[in-house]
C-alpha positions as a Python dict, from the first residue, in 0.01 Angstrom:
ca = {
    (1, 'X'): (0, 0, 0),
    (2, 'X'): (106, -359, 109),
    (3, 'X'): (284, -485, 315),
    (4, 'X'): (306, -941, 366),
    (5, 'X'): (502, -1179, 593),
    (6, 'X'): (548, -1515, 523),
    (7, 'X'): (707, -1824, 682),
    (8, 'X'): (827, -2175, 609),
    (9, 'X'): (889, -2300, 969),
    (10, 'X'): (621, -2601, 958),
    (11, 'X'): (339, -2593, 986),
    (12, 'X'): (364, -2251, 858),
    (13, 'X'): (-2, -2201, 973),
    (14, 'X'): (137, -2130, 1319),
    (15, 'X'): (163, -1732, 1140),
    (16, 'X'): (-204, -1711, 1263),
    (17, 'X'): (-99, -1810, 1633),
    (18, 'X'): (177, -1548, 1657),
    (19, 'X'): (18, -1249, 1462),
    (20, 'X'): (-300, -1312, 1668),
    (21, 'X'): (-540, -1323, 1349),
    (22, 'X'): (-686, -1669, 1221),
    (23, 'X'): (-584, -1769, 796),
    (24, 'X'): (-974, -1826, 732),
    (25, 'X'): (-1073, -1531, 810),
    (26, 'X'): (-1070, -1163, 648),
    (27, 'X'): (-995, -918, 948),
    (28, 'X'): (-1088, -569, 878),
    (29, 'X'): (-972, -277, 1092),
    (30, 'X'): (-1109, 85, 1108),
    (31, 'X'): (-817, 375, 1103),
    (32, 'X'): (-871, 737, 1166),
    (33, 'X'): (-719, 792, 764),
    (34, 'X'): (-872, 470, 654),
    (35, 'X'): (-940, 168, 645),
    (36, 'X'): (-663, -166, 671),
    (37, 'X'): (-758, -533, 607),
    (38, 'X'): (-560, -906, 708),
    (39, 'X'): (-610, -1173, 494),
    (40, 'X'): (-371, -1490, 360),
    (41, 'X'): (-293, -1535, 5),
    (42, 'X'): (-101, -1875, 106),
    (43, 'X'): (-193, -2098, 428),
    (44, 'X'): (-42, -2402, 401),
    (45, 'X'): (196, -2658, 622),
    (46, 'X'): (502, -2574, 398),
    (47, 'X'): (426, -2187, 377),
    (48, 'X'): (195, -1960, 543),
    (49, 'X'): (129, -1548, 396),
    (50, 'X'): (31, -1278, 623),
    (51, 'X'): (-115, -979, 376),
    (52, 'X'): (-227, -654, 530),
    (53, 'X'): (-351, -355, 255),
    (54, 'X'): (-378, -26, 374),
    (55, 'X'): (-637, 217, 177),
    (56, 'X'): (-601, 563, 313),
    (57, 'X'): (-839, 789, 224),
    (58, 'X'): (-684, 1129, 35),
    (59, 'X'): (-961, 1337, 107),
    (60, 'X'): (-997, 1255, 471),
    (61, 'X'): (-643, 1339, 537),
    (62, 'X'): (-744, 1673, 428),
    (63, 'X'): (-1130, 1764, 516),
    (64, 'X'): (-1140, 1947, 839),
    (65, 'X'): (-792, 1986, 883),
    (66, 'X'): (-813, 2391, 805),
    (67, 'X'): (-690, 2373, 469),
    (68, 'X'): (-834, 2663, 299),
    (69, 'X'): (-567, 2794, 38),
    (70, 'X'): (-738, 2549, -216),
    (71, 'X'): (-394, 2351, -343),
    (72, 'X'): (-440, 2066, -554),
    (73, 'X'): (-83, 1935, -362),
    (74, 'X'): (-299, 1849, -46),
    (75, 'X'): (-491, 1601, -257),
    (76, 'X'): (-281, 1482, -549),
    (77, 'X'): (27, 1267, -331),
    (78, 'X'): (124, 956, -288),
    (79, 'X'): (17, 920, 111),
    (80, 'X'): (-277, 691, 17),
    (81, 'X'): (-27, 464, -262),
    (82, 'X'): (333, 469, -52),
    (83, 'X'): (452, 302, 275),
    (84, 'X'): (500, 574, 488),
    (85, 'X'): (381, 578, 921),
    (86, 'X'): (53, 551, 791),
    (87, 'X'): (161, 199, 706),
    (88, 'X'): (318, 177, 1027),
    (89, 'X'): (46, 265, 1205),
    (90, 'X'): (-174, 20, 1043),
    (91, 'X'): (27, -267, 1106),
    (92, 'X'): (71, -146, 1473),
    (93, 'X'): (-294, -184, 1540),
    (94, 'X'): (-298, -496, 1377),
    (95, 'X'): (-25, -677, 1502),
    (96, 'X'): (18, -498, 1832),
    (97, 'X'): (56, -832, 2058),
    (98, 'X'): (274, -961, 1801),
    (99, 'X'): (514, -664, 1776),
    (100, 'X'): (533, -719, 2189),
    (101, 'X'): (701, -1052, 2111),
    (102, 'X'): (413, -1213, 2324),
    (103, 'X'): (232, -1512, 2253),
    (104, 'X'): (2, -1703, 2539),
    (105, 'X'): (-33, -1972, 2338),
    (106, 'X'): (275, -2047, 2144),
    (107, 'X'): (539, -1782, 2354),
    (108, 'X'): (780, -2099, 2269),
    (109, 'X'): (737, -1985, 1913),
    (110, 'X'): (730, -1638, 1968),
    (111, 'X'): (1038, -1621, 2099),
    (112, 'X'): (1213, -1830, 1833),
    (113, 'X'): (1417, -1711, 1519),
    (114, 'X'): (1203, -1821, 1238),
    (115, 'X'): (1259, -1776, 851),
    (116, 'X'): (1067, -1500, 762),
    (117, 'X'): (992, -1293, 473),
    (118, 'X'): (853, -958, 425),
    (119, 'X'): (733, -735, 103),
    (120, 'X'): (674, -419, 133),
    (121, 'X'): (545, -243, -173),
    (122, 'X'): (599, 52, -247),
    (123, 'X'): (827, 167, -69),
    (124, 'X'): (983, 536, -73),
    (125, 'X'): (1352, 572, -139),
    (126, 'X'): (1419, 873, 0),
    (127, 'X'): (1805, 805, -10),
    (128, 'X'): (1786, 547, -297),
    (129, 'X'): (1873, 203, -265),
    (130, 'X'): (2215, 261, -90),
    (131, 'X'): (1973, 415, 195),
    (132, 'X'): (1788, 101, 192),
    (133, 'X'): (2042, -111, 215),
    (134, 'X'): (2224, 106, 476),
    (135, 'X'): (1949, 41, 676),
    (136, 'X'): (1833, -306, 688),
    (137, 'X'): (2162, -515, 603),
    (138, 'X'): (2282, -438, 946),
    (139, 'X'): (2015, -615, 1114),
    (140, 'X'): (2073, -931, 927),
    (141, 'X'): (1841, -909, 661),
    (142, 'X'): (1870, -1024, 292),
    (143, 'X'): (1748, -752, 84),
    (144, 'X'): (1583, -741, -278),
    (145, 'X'): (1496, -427, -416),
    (146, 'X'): (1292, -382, -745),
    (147, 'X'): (1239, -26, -856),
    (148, 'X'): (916, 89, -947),
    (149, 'X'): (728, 318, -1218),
    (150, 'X'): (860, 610, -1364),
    (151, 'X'): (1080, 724, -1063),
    (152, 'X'): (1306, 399, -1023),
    (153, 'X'): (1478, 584, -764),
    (154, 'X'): (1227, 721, -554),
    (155, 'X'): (1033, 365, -472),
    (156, 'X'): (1060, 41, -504),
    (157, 'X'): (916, -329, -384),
    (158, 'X'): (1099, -448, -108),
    (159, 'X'): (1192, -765, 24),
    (160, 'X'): (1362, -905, 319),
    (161, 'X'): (1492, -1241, 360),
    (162, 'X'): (1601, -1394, 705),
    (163, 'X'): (1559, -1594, 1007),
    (164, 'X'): (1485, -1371, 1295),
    (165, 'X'): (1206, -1315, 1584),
    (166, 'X'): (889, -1226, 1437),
    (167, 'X'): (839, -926, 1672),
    (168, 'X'): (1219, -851, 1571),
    (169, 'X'): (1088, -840, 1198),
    (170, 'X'): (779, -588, 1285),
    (171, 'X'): (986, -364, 1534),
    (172, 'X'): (1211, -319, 1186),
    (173, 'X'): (964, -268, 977),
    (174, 'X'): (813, -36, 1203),
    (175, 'X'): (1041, 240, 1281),
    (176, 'X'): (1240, 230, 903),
    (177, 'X'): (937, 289, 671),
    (178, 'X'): (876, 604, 830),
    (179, 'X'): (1289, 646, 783),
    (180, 'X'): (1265, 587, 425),
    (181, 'X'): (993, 780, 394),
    (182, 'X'): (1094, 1089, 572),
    (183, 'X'): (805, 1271, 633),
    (184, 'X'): (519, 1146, 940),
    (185, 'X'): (145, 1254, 911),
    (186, 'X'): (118, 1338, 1242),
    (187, 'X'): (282, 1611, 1500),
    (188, 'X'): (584, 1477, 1660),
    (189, 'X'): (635, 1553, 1991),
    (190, 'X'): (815, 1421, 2303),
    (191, 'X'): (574, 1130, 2322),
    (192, 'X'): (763, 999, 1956),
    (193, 'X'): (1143, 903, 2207),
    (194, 'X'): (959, 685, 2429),
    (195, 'X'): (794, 509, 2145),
    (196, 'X'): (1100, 523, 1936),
    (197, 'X'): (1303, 370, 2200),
    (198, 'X'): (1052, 95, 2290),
    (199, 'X'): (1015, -32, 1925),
    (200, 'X'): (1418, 31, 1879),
    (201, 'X'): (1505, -204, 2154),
    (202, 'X'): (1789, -428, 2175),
    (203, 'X'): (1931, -293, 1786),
    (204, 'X'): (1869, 58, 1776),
    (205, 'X'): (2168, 149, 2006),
    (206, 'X'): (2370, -85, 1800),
    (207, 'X'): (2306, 18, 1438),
    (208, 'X'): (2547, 200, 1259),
    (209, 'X'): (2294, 457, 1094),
    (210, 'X'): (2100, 517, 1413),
    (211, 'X'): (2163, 907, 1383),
    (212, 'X'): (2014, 925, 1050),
    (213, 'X'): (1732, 680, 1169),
    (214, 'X'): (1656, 913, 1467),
    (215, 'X'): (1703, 1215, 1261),
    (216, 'X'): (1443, 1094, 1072),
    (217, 'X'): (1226, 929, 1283),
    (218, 'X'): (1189, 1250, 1439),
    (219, 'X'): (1100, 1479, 1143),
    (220, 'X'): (1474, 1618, 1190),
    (221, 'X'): (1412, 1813, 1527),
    (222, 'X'): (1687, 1876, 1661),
    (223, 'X'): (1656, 1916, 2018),
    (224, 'X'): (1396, 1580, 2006),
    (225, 'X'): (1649, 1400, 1788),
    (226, 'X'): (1959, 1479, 2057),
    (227, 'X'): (1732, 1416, 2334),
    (228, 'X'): (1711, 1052, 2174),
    (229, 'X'): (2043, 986, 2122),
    (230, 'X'): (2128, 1080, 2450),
    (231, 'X'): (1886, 832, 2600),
    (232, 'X'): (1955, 569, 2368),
    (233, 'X'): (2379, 600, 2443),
    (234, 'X'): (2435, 826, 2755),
    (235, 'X'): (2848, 802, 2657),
    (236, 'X'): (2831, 941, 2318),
    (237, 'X'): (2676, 1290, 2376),
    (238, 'X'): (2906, 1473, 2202),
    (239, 'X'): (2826, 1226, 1940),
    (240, 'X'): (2413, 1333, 1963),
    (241, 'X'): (2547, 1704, 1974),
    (242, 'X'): (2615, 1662, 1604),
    (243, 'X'): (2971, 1900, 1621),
    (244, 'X'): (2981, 2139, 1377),
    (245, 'X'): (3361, 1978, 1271),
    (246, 'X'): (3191, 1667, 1139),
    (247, 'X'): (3118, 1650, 760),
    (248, 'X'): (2810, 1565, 582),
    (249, 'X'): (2886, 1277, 350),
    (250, 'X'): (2821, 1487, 57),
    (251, 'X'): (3113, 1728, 214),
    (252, 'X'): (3376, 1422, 269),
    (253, 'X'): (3277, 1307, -80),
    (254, 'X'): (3343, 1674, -267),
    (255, 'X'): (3664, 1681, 28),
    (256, 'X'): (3944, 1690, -292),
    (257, 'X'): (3809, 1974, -516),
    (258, 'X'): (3679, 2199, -223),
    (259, 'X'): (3344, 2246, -399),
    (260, 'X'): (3138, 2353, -82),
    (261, 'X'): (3356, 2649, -76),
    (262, 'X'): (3359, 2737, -462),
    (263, 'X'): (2967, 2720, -428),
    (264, 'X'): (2934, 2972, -119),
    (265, 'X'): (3250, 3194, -287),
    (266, 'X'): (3047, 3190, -625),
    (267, 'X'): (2650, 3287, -430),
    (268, 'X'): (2856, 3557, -315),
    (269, 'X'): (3035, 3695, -571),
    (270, 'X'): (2714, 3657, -786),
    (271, 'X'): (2502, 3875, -544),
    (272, 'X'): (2785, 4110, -513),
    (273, 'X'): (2726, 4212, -867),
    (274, 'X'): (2401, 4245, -820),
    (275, 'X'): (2431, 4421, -506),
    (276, 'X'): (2105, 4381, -313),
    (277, 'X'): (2012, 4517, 47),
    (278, 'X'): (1809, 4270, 171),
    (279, 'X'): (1935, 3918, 137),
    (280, 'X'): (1746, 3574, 305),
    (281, 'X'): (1892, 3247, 288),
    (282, 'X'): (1652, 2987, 236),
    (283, 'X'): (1819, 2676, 367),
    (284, 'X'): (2061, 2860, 573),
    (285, 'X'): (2203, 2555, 768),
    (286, 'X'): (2465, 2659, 1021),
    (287, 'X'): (2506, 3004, 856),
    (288, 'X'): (2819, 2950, 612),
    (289, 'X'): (2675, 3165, 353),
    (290, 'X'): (2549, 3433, 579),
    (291, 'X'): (2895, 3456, 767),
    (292, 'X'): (3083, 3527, 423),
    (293, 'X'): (2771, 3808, 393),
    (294, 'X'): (2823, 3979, 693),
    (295, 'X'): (3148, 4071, 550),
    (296, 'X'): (2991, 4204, 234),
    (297, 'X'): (2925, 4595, 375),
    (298, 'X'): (2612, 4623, 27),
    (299, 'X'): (2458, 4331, 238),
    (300, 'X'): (2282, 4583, 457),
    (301, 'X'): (2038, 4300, 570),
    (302, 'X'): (2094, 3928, 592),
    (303, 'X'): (1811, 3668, 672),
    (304, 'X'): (1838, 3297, 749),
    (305, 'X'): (1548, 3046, 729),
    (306, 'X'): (1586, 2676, 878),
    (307, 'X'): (1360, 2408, 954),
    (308, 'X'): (1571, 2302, 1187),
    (309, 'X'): (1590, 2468, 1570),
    (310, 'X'): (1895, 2232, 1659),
    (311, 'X'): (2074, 2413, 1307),
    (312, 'X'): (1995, 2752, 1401),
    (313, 'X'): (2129, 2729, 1747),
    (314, 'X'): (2460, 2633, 1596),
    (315, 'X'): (2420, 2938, 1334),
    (316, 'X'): (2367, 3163, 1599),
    (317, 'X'): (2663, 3086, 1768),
    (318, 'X'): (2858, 3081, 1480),
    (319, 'X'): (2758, 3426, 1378),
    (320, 'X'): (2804, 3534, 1753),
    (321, 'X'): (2400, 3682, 1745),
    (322, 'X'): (2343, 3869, 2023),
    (323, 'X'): (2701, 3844, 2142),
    (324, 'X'): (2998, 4072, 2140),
    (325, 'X'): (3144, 4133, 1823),
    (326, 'X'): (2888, 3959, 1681),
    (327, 'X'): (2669, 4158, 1363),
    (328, 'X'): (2493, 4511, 1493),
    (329, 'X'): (2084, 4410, 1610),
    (330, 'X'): (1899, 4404, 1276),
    (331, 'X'): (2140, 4347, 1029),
    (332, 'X'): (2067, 3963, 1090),
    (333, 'X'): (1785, 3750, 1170),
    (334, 'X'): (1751, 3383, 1199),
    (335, 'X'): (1378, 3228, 1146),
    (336, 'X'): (1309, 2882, 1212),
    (337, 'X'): (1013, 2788, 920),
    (338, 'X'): (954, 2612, 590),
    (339, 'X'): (1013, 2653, 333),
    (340, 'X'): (648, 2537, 205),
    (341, 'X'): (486, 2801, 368),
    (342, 'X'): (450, 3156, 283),
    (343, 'X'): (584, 3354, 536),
    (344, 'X'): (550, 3756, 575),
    (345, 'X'): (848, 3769, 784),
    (346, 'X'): (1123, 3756, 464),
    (347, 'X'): (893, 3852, 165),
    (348, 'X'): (1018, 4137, 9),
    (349, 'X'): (1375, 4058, 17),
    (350, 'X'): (1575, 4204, -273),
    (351, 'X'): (1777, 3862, -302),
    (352, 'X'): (1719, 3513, -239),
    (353, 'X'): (1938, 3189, -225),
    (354, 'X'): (1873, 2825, -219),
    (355, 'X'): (2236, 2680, -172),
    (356, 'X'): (2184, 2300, -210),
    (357, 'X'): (1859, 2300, -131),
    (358, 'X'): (1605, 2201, -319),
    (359, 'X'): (1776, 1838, -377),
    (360, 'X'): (1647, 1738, -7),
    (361, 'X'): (1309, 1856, -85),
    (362, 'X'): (1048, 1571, -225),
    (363, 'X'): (974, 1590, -567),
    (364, 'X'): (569, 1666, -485),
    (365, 'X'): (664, 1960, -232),
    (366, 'X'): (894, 2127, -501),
    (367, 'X'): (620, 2284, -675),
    (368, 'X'): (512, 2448, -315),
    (369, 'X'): (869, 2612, -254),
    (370, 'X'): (812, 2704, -610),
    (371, 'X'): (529, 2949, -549),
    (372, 'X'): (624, 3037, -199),
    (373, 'X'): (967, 3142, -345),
    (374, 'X'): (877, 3250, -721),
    (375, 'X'): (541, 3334, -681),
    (376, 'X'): (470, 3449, -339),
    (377, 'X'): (783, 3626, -236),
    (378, 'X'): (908, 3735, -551),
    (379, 'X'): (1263, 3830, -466),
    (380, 'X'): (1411, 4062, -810),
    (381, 'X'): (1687, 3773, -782),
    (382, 'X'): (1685, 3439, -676),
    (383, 'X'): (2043, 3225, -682),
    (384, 'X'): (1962, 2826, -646),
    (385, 'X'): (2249, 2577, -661),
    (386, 'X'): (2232, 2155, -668),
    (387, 'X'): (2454, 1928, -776),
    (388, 'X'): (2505, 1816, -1087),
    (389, 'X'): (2431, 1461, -1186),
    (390, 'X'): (2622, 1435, -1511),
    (391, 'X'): (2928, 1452, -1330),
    (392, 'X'): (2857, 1205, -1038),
    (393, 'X'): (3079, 948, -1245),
    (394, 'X'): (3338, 1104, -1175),
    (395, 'X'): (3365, 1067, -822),
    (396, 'X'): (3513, 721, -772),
    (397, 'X'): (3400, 583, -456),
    (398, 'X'): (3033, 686, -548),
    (399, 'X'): (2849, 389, -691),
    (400, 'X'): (2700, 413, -978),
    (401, 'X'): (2326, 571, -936),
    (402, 'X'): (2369, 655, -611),
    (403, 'X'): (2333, 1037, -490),
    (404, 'X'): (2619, 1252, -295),
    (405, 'X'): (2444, 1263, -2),
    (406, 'X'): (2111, 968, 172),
    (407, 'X'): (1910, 1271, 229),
    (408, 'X'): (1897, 1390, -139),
    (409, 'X'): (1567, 1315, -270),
    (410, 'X'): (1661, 1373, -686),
    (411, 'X'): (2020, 1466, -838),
    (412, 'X'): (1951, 1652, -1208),
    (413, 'X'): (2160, 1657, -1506),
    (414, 'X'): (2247, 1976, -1659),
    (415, 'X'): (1947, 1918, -1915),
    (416, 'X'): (1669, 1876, -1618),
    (417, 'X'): (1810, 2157, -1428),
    (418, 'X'): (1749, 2384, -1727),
    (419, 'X'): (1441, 2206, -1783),
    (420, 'X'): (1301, 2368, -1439),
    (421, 'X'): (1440, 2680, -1490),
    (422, 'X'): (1271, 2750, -1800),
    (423, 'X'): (975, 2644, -1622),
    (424, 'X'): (1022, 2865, -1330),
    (425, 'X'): (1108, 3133, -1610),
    (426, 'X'): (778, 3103, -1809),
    (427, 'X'): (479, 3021, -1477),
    (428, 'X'): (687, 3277, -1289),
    (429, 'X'): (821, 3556, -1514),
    (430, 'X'): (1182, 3536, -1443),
    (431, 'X'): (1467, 3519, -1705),
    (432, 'X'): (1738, 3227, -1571),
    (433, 'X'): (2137, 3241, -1672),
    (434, 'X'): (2326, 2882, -1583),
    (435, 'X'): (2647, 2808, -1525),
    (436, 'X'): (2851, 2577, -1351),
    (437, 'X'): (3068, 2582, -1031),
    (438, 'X'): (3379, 2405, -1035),
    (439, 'X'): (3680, 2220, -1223),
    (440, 'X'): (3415, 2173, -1561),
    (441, 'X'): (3491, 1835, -1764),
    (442, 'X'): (3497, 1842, -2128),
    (443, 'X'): (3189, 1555, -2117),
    (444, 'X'): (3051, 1586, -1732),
    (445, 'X'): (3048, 1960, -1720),
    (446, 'X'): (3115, 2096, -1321),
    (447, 'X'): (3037, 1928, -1043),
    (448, 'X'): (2775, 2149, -921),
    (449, 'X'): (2532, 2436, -1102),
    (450, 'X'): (2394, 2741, -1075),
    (451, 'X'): (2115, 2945, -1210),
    (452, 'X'): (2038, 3299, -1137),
    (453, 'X'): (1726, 3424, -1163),
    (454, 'X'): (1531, 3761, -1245),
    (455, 'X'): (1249, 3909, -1255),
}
């Protein structure tokens, strides 16, 4: 991965005085994941290029880390080729004093709005370019983005254009990658405000997407993520509490055709034909789907899985668990987990259902759910919904390639969603029936789909 800053303020060679690392020499630095190097393509008077390469080692992220089920996933990814915090890391330890704004010998400089440019390449989408944009353009930045490979929507080569401090620039840089990237190599804990808050100084309180960007940052923890927000703007709590009235932008967008209740109306009429006992909802979120179960009297017992703690607390109030007139003990369970796991603790259900769920999952950790769902688990019927692509046109203040919601990782068509489920049907030994939910155009077909499988 790569990642260069450049300059035109003359002389331009006054990069090496404020990044602390001199244009005629290579600078090589050791990283516990690999190995990072700072060099300059271009050191002249008019412009000066700062390069720093990354080369993480695949197998090193892996060996010693207890990681014994043998998966060819924990090798095969794109952590060593993608910007991600192991990028951020890197360029942390390499342009530490710089990122601190502070300069002993030029401070003059340091604390000057140069022109700057930065590449970063590649970079995830995990949003798609309106993400990317969402991000950056609100700190002044000019941004290019040129899509990459066979997955023009999932990364790209960056690059920003502007006049800004150079610490400004790396403070950016720092704390977004990870955003667009979604997904840290290391534990986050506690320690992750204090350093998101440092780095965010002076612009994170002021951006309009800093809930998503501390969301993020944060590996969606909940109580982390409010703990954040509250620190960052002590007036806007209730803002940090995330209230269950507020609408996901994918909600807002389907607002005029009601879809997120014709998709929870249709998992339930669909399992009440079926009529299983044991029922976990993989995804569960604040425990819509489960709350239309509990009135089902076949669903004898419900299960709701989360990744998120913050989520569940707001299911369990909704559901009233543990309170008066809430469901009778054991007839409903909430488990904070992954979904990438296999878990003992809902395997054996009768029933399973993925309700818009497996569009916020990254492509390479699909084929994990995959075989903790399908082939680990084995519910006799699994119900997954996502939306369709095809009829994403239709919405009109959606632009064109962009998904419903900036935490969607892929949007199918009605051919690629039956595409996977005849894959899931032939590695897993399930028979899949699809149909659509919604108003269905005569080209687009309905806004959402649904297959149903079993085994």
């Amino acid at each position: 991965m790569f990642l260069s800053i450049a300059t035109t303020h003359r002389p331009a060679t006054d990069l090496g005085f404020l990044l602390h690392k001199h244009p005629n020499r290579l600078h090589e630095i050791e990283l516990t994941f690999g190995k990072a190097w700072v060099f300059y393509p271009e050191a002249t008077d008019e412009r000066c290029e700062a390069a720093l390469v990354l080369d993480v080692d695949p197998v090193g992220l892996v060996r010693g880390k207890g990681q014994g089920d043998g998966l060819l996933d924990h090798y095969v990814n794109d952590r060593p080729y993608a910007a991600s915090s192991f990028l951020s890391v890197a360029f942390n330890k390499a342009f530490r004093t710089a990122m601190a704004g502070t300069c002993v010998a030029r401070q003059d400089l340091a604390d000057s709005a140069l022109p700057l440019e930065a590449v970063v390449t590649p970079l995830p989408m995990r949003g798609g370019e309106p993400l990317v944009r969402q991000l950056f353009e609100p700190l002044g930045w000019h941004v290019e983005i040129e899509p990459l490979g066979e997955a023009p929507k999932l990364y790209a080569r960056l690059v920003l254009r502007g006049e800004a401090r150079l610490s400004a620039l790396l403070t950016h840089l720092y704390v977004l990658i990870p955003v667009l990237d979604d997904t840290k190599h290391y534990w986050v804990g506690e320690d992750e405000i204090d350093k998101l808050l440092k780095r965010g100084e002076g612009w994170l309180d002021r951006h309009p997407a800093k809930d998503l960007i501390v969301r993020r940052y944060l590996r969606h923890r909940g109580l982390l993520a409010r703990a954040a927000l509250e620190r960052l703007a002590p007036q806007m709590q209730d803002e940090a509490a995330e209230p269950e009235t507020q609408a996901a932008p994918e909600e807002t967008l389907e607002a005029p055709i009601r879809l997120h209740d014709a998709r929870l109306e249709m998992v339930v009429a669909t399992l009440r034909a079926i009529g299983p006992k044991r029922i976990v909802d993989l995804g569960c979120g604040e425990g819509k789907l489960l709350q239309l179960l509990l009135r089902e009297s076949w669903a004898r017992e419900l299960i709701g899985l989360d990744p998120s703690a913050r989520v569940l607390e707001r299911a369990a109030r909704r559901l009233k668990l543990n309170q008066p007139g809430g469901p009778p003990e054991g007839r409903l369970t909430l488990l904070h987990g992954s979904l990438t796991y296999r878990d003992d603790r809902w395997t054996g259900a009768d029933a399973a259902a993925l309700v818009e769920v497996i569009e916020h999952l990254d492509p390479d950790r699909l084929p994990l759910v995959e075989r903790v769902v399908f082939g680990a688990a084995r519910p006799k019927t699994v119900v997954v919904t996502t939306p369709n692509a095809d009829y994403n046109v239709l919405f009109p203040t959606l632009a064109a390639g962009a998904f419903r919601h900036p935490d969607h990782r892929f949007e199918w068509t009605r051919t690629e969603f039956a595409a996977w489920a005849d894959r899931i049907g032939a590695t897993y030994n399930y028979q899949a029936s699809m149909s659509g939910i919604g108003h269905e155009d005569a080209t687009h077909g309905a806004p959402s789909q649904m297959a149903v499988f079993t085994r």
